[in-house]
N, C-alpha and C positions, 0 to 999 in steps of 0.2 A: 361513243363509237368504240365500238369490243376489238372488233379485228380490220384492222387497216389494210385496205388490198397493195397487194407486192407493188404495183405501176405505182403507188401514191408513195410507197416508202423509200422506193427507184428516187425519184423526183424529189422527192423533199428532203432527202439524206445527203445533198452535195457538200463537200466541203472547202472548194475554192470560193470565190465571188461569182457569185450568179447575177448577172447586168437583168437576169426576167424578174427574178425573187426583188431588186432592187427596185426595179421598176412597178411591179404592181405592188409595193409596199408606199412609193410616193402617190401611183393613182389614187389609192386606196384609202391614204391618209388626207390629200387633196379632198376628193368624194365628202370624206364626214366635215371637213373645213366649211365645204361650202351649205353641204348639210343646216350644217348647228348656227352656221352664219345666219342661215336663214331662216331659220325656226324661233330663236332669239331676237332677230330684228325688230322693232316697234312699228312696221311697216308689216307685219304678215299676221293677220289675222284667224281666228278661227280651226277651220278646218284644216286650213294651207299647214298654219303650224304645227298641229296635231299629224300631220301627214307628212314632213320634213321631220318634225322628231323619230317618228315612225322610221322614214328611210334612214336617218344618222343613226338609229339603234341596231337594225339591220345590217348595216356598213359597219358597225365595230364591234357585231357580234361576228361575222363574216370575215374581218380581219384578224380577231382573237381565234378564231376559228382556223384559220392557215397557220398561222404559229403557234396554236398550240399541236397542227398534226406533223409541222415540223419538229418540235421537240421530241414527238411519238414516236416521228420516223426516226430520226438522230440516235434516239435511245433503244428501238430495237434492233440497231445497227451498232450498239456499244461506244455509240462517239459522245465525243464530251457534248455541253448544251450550247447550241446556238449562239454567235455574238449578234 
């Protein structure tokens, strides 16, 4: 992604605690838990697992994906990096 539109840099550039950013970081993290729980299981066969790996790669590309556009935003905004 070359150029990051203004609303995204708005949004992802806060620097207090944001209870949203905290929140869809536990969904999110939740999401691949159950994912990989269930891809790994000796109970899921086949296709199912292939299709659960599928969604948990999805989900921590998608998560790597928000924090890495926070960083983007952070730093076209001159602020240190993310805790």
């Amino acid at each position: 992604m070359d150029e990051i539109d203004p609303r995204v840099i708005q949004a992802f550039s806060f620097v207090e605690k944001n209870e949203m950013w905290d929140a869809i970081n536990i969904l999110l993290d939740a999401s691949i838990d159950v994912e990989v729980t269930y891809a790994i299981s000796g109970d899921t066969q086949g296709e199912d697992r292939t299709h659960a790996a599928g969604r948990a790669s999805a989900l921590t590309d998608f998560h790597a994906l928000l924090h890495n556009l926070r960083s983007q935003a952070r730093e076209q905004n001159g602020m240190t990096p993310p805790k």
